[in-house]
VMD Tcl script that draws the C-alpha trace (Angstrom):
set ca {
  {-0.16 -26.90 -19.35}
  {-0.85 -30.37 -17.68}
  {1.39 -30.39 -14.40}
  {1.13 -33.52 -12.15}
  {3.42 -33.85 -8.96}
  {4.64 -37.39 -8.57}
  {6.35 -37.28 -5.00}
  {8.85 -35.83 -2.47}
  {11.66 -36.78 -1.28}
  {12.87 -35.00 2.68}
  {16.16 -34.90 3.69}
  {16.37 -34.38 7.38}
  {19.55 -34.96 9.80}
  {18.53 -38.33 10.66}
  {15.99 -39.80 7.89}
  {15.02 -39.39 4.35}
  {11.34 -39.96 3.52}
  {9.72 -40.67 0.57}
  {6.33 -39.85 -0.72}
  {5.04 -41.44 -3.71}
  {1.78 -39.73 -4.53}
  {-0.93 -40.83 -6.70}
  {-1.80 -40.21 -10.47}
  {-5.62 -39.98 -9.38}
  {-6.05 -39.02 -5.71}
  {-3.54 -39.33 -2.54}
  {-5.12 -39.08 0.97}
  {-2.54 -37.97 4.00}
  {-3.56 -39.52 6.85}
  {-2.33 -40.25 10.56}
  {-2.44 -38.72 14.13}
  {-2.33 -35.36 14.96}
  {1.59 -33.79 14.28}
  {3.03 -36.02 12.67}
  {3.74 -34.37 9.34}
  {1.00 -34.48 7.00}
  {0.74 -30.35 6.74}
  {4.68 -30.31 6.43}
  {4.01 -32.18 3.35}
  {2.37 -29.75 1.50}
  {4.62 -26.67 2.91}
  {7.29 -28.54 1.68}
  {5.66 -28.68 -1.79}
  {4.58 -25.08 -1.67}
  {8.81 -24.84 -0.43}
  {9.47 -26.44 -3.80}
  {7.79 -24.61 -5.82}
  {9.50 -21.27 -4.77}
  {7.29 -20.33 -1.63}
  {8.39 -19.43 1.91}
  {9.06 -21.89 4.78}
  {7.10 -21.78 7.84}
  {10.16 -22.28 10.39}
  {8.55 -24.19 13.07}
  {11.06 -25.80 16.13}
  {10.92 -29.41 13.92}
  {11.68 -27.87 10.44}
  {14.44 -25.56 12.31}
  {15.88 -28.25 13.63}
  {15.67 -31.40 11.39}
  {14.88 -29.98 7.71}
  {18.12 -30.53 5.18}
  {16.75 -30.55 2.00}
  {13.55 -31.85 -0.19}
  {13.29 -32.56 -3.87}
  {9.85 -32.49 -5.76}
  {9.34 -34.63 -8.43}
  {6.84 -33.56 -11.39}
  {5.94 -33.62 -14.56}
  {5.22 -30.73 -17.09}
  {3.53 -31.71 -20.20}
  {5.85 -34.20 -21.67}
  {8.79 -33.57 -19.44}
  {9.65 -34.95 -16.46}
  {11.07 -32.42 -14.36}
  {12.75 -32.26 -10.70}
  {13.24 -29.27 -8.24}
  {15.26 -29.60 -5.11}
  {15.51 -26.83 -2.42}
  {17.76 -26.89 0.72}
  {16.74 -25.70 3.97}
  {19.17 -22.54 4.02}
  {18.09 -21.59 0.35}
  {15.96 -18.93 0.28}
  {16.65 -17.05 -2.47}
  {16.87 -20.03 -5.30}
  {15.48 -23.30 -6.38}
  {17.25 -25.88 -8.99}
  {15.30 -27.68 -11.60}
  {16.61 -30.46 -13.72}
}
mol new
graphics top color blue
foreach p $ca { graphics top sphere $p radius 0.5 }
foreach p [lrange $ca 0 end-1] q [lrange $ca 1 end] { graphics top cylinder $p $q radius 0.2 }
display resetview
């Protein structure tokens, strides 16, 4: 099955942040702690993984939603920060 993630979208108590990724390639780039790791937990968070609880995501983490596609169907899965158990696809 052909599955290509097209972004993120992270809620936190004071911003929400979107990432638009790439059909081809995307590149994360920046200075040191400033979130490009907590981009990919978050996906791995999406996809039904656990959440490495660091002092930021404790603190500031709501929500994010992953936006994909599966084959043909375009598909999205949002997770909240106190959800451990579930995930909800639409």
């Amino acid at each position: 099955m052909n599955i290509r993630i097209r972004g993120l979208l992270a809620n936190t108590r004071r911003t929400t942040e979107r990432i638009d990724l790439s059909e081809t390639v995307t590149f994360l780039y920046g200075p040191v702690s400033t979130g490009k790791s907590t981009v990919a937990r978050l996906i791995d968070f999406c996809l039904g993984g656990d959440l490495e609880r660091t002092p930021a995501i404790q603190q500031e983490f709501v929500a994010a939603e992953l936006w994909l596609s599966l084959g043909n169907h375009d598909c999205t899965i949002e997770r909240a920060a106190d959800d451990t158990r579930s995930v909800r696809v639409t």
